[in-house]
GUTIVEX-867226 format. One record per residue: residue number from 1; residue in one letter; chain; x, y, z of N, C-alpha, C in turn. Coordinates in Angstrom, 1 decimal. Layout:
# residues N
+-----+----+----+--------+--------+--------+--------+--------+--------+--------+--------+--------+
:   i : aa : ch :   n_c1 :   n_c2 :   n_c3 :  ca_c1 :  ca_c2 :  ca_c3 :   c_c1 :   c_c2 :   c_c3 :
+-----+----+----+--------+--------+--------+--------+--------+--------+--------+--------+--------+
: NUM :  a :  A :      X :      Y :      Z :      X :      Y :      Z :      X :      Y :      Z :
...
+-----+----+----+--------+--------+--------+--------+--------+--------+--------+--------+--------+
This chain:
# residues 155
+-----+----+----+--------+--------+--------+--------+--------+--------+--------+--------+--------+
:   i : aa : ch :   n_c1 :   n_c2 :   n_c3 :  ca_c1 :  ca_c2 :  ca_c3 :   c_c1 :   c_c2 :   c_c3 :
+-----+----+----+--------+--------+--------+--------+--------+--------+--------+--------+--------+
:   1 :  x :  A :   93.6 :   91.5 :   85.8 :   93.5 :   91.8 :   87.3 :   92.2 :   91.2 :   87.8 :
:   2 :  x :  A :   91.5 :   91.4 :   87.2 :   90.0 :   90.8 :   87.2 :   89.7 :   89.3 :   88.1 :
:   3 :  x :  A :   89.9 :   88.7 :   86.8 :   90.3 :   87.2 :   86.8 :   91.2 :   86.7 :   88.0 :
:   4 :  x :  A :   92.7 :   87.7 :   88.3 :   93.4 :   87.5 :   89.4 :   92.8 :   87.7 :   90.5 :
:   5 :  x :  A :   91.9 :   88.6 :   90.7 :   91.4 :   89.1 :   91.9 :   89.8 :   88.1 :   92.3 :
:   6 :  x :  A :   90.3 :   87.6 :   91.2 :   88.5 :   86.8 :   91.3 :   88.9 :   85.1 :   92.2 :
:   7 :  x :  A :   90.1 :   84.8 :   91.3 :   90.8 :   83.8 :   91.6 :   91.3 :   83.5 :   93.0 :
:   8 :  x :  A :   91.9 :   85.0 :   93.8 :   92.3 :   85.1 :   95.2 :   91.4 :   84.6 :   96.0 :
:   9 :  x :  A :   90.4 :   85.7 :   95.5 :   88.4 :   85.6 :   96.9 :   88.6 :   84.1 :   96.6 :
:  10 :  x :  A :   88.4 :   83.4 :   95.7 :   88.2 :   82.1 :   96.0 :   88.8 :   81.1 :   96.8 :
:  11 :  x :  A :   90.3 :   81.7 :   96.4 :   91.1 :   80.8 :   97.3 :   91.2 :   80.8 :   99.0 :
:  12 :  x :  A :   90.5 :   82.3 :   99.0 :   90.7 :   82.5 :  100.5 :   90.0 :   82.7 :  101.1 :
:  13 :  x :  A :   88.5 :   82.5 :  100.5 :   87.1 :   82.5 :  101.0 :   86.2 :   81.2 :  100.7 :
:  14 :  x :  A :   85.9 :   81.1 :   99.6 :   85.6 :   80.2 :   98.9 :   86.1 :   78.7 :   99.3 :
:  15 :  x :  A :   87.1 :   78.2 :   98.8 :   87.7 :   76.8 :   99.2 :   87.5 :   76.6 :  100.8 :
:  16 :  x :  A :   88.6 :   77.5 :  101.5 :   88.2 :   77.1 :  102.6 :   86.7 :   76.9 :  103.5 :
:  17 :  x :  A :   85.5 :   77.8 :  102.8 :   84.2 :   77.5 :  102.9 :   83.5 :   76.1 :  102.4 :
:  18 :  x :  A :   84.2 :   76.0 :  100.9 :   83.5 :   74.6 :  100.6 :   83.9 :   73.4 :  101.6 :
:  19 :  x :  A :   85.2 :   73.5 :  102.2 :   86.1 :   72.9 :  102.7 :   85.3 :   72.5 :  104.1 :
:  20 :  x :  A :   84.9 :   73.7 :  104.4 :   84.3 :   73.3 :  105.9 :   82.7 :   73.0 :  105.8 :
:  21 :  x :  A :   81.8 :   73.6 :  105.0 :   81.2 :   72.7 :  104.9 :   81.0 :   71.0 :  104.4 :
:  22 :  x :  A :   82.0 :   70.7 :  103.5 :   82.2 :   69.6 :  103.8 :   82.4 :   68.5 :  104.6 :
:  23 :  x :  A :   83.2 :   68.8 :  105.2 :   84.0 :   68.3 :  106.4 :   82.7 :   68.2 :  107.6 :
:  24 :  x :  A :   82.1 :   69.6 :  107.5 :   80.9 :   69.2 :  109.0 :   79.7 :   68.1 :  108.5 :
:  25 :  x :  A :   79.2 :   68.0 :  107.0 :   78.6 :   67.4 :  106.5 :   79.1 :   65.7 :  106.5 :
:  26 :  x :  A :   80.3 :   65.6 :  106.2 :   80.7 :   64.3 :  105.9 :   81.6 :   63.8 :  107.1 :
:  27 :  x :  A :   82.3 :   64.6 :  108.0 :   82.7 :   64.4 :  109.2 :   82.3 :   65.0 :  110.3 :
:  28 :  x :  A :   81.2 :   64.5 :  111.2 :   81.1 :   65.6 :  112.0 :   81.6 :   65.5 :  113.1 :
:  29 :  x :  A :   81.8 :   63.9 :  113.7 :   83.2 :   64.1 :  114.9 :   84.4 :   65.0 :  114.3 :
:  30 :  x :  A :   84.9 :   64.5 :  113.6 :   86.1 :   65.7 :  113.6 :   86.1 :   66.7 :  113.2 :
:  31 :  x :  A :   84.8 :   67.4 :  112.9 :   84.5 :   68.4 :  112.8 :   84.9 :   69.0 :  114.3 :
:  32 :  x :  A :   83.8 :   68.3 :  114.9 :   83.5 :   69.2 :  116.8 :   85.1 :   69.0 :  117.1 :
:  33 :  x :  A :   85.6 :   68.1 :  117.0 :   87.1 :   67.8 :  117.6 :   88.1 :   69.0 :  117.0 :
:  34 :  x :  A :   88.0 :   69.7 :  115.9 :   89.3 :   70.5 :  115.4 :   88.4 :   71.9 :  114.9 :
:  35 :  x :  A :   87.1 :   71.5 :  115.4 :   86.7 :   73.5 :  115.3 :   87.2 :   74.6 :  115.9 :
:  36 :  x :  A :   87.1 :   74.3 :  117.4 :   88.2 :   75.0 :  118.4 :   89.5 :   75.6 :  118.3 :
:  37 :  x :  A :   90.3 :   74.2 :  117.7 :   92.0 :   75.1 :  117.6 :   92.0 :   75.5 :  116.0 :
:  38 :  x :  A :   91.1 :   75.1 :  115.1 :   90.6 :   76.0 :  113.8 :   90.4 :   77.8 :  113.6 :
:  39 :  x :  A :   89.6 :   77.8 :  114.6 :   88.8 :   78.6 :  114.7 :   90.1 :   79.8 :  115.6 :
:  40 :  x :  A :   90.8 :   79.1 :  116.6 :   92.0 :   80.3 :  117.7 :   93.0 :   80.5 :  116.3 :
:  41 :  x :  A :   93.4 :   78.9 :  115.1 :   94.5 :   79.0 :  114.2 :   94.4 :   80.5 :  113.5 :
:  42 :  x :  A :   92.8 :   80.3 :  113.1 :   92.4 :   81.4 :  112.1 :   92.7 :   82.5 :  112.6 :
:  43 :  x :  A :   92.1 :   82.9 :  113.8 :   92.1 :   84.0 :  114.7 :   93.3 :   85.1 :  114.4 :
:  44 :  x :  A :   94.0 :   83.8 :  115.1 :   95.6 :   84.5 :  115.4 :   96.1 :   84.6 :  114.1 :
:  45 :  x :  A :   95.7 :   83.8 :  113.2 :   97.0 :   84.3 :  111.7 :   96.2 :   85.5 :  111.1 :
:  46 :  x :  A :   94.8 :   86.1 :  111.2 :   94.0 :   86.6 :  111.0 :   94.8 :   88.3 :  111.8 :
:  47 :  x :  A :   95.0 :   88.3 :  113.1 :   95.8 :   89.2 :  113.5 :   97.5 :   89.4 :  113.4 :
:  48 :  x :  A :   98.1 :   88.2 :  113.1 :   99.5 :   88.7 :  112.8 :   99.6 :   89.3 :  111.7 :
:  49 :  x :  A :   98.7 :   88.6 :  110.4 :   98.4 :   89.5 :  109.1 :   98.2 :   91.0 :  109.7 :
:  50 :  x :  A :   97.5 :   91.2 :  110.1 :   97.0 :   92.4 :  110.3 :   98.2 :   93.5 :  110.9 :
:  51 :  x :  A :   98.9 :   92.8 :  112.2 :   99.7 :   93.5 :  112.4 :  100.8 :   93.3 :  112.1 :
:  52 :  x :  A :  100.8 :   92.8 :  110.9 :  102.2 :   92.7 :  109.9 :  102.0 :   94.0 :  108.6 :
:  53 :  x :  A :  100.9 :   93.9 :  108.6 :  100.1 :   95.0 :  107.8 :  100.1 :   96.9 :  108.3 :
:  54 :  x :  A :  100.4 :   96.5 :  109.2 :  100.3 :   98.3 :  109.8 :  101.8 :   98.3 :  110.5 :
:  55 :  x :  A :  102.8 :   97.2 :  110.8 :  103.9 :   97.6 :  111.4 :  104.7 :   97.7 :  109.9 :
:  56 :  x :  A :  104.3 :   97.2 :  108.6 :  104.8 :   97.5 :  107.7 :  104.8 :   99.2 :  106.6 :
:  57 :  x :  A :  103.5 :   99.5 :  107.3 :  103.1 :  100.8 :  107.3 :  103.0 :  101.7 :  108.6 :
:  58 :  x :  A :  103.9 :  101.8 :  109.5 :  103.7 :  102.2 :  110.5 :  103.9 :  104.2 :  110.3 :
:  59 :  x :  A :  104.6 :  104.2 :  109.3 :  104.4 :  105.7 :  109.4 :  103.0 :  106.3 :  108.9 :
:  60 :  x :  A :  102.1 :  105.3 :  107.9 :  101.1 :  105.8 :  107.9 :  100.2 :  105.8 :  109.2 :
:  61 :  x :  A :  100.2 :  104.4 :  109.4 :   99.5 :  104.4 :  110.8 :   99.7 :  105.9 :  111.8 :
:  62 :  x :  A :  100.5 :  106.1 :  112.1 :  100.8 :  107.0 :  112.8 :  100.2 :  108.3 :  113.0 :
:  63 :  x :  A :  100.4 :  109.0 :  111.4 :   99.9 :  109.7 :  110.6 :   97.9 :  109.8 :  110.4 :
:  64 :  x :  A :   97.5 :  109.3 :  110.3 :   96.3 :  108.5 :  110.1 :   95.7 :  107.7 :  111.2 :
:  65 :  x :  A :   95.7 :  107.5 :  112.4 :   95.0 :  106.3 :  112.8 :   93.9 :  107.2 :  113.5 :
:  66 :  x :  A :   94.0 :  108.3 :  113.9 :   92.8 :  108.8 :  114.9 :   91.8 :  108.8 :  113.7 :
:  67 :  x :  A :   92.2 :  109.7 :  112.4 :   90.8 :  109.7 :  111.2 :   90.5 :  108.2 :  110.9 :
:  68 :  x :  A :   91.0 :  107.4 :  110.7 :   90.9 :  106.0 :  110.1 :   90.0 :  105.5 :  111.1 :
:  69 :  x :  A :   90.3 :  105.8 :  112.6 :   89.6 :  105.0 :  113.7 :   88.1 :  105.6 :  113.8 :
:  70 :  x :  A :   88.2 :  106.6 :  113.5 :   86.9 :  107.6 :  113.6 :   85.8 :  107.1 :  112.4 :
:  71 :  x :  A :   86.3 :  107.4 :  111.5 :   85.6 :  106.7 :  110.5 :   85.1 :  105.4 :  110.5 :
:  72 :  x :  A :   86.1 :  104.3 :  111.0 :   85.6 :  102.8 :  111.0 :   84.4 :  102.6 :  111.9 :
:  73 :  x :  A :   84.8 :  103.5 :  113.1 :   84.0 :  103.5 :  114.6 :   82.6 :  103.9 :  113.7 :
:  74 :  x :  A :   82.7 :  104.6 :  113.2 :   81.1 :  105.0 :  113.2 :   81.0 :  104.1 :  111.6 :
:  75 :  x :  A :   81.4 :  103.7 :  110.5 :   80.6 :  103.1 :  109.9 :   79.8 :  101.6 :  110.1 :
:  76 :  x :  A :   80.6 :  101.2 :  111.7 :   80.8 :   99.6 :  111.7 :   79.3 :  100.1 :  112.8 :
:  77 :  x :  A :   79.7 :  101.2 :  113.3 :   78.4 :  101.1 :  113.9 :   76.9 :  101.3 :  113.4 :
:  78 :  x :  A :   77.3 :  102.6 :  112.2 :   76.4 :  102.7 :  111.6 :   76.0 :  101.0 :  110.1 :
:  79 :  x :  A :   76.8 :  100.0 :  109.9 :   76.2 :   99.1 :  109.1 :   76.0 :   97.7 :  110.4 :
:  80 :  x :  A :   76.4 :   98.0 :  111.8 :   75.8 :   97.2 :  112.7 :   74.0 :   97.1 :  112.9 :
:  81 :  x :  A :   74.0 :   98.4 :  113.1 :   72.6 :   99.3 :  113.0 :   72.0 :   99.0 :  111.9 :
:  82 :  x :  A :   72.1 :   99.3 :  110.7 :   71.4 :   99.2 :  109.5 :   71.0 :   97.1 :  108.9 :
:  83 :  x :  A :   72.0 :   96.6 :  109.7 :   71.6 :   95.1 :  109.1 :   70.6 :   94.5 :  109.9 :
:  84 :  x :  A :   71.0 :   95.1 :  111.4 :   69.6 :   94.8 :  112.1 :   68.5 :   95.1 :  111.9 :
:  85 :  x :  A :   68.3 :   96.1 :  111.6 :   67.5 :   97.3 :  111.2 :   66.8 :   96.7 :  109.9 :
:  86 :  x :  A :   67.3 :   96.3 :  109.1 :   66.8 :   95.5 :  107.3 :   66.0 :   94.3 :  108.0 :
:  87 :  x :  A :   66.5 :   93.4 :  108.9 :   66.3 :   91.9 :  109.0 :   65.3 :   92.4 :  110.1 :
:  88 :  x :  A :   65.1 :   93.0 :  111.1 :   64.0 :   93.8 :  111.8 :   62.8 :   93.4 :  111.0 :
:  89 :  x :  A :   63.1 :   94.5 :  109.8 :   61.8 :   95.3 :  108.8 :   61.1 :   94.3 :  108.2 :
:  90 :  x :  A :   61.9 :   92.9 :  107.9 :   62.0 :   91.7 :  107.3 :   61.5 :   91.0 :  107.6 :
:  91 :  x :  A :   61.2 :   91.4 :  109.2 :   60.5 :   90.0 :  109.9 :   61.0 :   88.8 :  110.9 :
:  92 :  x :  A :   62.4 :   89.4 :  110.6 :   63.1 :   87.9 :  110.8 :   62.7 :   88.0 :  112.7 :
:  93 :  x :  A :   62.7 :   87.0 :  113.3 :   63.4 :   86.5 :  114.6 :   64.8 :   87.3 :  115.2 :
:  94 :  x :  A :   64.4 :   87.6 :  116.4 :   65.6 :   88.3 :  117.2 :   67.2 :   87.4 :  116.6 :
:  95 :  x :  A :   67.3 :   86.1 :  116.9 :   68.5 :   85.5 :  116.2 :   68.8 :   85.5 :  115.4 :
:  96 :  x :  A :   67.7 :   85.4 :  114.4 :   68.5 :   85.8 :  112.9 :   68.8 :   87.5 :  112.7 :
:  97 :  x :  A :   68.3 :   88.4 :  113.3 :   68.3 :   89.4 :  113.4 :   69.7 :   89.7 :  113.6 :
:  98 :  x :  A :   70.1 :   89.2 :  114.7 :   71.1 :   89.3 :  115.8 :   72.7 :   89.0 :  114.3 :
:  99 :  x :  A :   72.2 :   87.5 :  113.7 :   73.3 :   86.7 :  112.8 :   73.0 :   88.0 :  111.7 :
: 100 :  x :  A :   72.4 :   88.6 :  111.0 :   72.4 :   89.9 :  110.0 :   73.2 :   91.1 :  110.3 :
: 101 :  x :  A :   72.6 :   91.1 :  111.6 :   73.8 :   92.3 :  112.2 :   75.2 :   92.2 :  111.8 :
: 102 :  x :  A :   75.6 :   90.9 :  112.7 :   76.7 :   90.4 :  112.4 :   78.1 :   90.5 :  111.5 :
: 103 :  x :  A :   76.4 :   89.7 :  110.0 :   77.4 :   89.3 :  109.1 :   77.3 :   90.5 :  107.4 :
: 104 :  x :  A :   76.3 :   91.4 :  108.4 :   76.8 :   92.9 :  107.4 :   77.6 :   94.0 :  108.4 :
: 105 :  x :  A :   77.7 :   94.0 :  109.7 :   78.5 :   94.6 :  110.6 :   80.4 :   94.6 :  110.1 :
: 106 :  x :  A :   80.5 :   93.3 :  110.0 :   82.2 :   93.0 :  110.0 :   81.8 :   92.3 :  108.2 :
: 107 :  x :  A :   83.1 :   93.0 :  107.7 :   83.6 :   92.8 :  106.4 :   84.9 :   91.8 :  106.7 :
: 108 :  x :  A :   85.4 :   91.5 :  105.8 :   86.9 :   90.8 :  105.5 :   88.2 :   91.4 :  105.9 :
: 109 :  x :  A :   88.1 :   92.0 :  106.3 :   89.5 :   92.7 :  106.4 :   90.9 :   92.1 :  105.7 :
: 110 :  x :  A :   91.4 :   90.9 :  106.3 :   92.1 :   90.1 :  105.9 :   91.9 :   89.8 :  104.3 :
: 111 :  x :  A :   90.3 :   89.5 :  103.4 :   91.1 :   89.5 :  102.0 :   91.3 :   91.1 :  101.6 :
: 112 :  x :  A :   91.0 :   91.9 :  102.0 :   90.9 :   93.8 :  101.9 :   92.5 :   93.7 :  101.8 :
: 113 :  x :  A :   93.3 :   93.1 :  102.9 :   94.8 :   93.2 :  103.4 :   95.4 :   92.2 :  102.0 :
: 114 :  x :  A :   95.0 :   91.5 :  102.0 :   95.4 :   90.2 :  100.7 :   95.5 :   90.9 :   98.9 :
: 115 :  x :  A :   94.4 :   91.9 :   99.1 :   94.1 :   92.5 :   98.2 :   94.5 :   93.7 :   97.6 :
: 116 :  x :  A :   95.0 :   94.3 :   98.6 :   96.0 :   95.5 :   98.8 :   97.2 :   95.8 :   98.1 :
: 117 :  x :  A :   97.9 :   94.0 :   99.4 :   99.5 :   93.6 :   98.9 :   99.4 :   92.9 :   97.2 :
: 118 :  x :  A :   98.4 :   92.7 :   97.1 :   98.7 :   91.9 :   95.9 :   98.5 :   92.8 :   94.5 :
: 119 :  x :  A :   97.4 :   94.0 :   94.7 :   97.4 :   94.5 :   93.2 :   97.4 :   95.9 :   93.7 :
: 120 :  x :  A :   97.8 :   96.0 :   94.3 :   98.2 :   97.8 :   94.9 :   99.6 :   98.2 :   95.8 :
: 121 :  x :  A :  100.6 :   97.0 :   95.5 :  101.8 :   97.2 :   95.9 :  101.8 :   97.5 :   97.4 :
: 122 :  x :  A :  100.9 :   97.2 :   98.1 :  100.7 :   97.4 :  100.0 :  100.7 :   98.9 :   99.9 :
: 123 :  x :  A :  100.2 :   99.7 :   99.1 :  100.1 :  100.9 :   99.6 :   99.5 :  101.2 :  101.0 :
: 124 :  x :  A :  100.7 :  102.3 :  101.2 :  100.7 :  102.0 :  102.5 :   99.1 :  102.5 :  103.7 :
: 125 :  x :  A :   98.7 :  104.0 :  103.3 :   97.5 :  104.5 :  103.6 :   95.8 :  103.4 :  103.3 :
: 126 :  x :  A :   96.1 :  102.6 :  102.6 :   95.0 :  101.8 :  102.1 :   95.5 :  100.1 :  103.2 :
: 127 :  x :  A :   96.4 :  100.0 :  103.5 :   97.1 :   98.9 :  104.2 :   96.3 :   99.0 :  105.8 :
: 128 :  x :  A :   97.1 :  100.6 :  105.9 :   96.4 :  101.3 :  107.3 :   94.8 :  100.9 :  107.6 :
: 129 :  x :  A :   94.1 :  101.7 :  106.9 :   93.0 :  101.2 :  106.5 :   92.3 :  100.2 :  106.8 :
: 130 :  x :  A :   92.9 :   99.2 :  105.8 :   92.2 :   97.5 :  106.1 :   92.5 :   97.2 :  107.6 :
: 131 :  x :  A :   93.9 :   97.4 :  107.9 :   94.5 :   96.6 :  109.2 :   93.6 :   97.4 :  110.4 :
: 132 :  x :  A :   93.1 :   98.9 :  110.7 :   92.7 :   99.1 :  111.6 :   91.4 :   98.9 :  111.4 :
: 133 :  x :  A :   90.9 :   98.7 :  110.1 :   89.3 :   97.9 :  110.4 :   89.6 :   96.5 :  110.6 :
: 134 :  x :  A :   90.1 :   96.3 :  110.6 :   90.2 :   94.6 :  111.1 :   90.5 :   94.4 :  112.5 :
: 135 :  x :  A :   91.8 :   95.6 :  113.1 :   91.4 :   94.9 :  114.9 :   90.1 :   95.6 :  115.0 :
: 136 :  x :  A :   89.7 :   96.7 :  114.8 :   88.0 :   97.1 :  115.2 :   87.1 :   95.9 :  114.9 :
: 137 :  x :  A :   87.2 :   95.7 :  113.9 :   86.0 :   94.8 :  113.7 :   86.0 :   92.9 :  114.5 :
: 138 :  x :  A :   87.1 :   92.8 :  115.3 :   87.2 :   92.1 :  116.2 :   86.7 :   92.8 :  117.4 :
: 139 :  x :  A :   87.3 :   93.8 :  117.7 :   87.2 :   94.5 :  118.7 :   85.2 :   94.1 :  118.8 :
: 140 :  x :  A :   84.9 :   95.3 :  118.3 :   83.5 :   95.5 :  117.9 :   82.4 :   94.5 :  117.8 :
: 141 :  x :  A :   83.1 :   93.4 :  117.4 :   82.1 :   92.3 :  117.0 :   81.9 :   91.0 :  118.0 :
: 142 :  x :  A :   83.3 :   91.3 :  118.6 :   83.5 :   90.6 :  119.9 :   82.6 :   91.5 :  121.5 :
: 143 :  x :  A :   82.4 :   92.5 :  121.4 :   81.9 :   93.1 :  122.5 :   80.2 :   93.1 :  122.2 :
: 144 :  x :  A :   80.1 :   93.1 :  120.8 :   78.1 :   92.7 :  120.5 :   77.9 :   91.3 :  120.9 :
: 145 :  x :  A :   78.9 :   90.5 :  120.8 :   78.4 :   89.1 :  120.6 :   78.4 :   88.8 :  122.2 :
: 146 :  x :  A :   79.1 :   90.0 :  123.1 :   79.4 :   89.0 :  124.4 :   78.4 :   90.2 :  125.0 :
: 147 :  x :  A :   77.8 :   91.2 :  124.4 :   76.8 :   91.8 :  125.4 :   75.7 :   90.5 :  124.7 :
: 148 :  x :  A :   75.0 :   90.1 :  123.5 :   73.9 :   89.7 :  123.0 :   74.1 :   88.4 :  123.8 :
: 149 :  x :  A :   74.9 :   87.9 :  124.1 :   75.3 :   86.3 :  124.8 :   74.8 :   86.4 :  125.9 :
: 150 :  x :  A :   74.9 :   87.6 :  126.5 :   74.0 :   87.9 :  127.9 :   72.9 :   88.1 :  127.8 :
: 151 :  x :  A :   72.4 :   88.6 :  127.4 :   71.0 :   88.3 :  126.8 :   70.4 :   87.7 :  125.7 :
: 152 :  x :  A :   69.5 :   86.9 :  126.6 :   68.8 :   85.5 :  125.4 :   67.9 :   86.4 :  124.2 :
: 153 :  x :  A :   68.2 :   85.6 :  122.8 :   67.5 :   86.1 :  122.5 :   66.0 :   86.1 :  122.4 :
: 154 :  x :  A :   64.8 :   86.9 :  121.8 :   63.5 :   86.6 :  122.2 :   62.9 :   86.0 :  121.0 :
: 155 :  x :  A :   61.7 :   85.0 :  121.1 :   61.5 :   84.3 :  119.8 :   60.7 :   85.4 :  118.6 :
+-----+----+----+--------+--------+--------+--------+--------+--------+--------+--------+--------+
């Protein structure tokens, strides 16, 4: 399982990261030219997963989503908080500060959902789970980045 699960991250994190660094490195017009509908492609298959993921578990959802939402709501807030908060202590610059928040704020959801169906049979409470941290952490991550957008950050 190990080895399987090691092999997945890669294929679904990994490649497509080498992939794009690549590509901006060695192509960078068509980088700027297909980052855009890349970036909506990802988006949106990123959400049909997801809500392929909880309409396939919808009795859990049901059952579960007020605790699940409560829980997510405050850990995403509480590790929004805490990455700023490290990179703060750290020294860093408001922007990198801002990019720490970020990128210990929101987890994967989608390989969490990948990871589920594949060696846990989509159980269904654990499915719940991934899928409603996943629209939160859109949710969530999209409303920091478009208050921080409004304000510049400071050097």
């Amino acid at each position: 399982y190990v080895a399987a699960g090691l092999l997945l991250c890669i294929t679904i994190i990994g490649i497509p990261f080498v992939l794009g660094v690549a590509c901006a490195h060695r192509l960078p017009a068509l980088t700027a030219r297909i980052k855009k509908p890349v970036g909506v492609l990802s988006f949106v298959a990123l959400v049909v997963f997801i809500i392929g993921a909880i309409a396939g578990n919808w009795r859990f959802f049901l059952d579960y989503v007020g605790l699940v939402l409560l829980a997510v709501v405050i850990h995403d807030a509480l590790a929004f908080g805490a990455g700023y908060l490290c990179a703060r202590l750290s020294g860093l610059g408001d922007s990198d500060r801002r990019a720490v928040s970020i990128e210990v704020g929101i987890r994967n959801s989608g390989l969490g959902l990948v990871l589920i169906f594949s060696f846990f049979g989509g159980l269904g409470g654990m499915a719940v789970v991934a899928g409603v941290w996943g629209f939160w952490d859109i949710i969530a991550g999209l409303a920091l980045a478009s208050w921080w957008g409004r304000k510049p950050a400071t050097p």
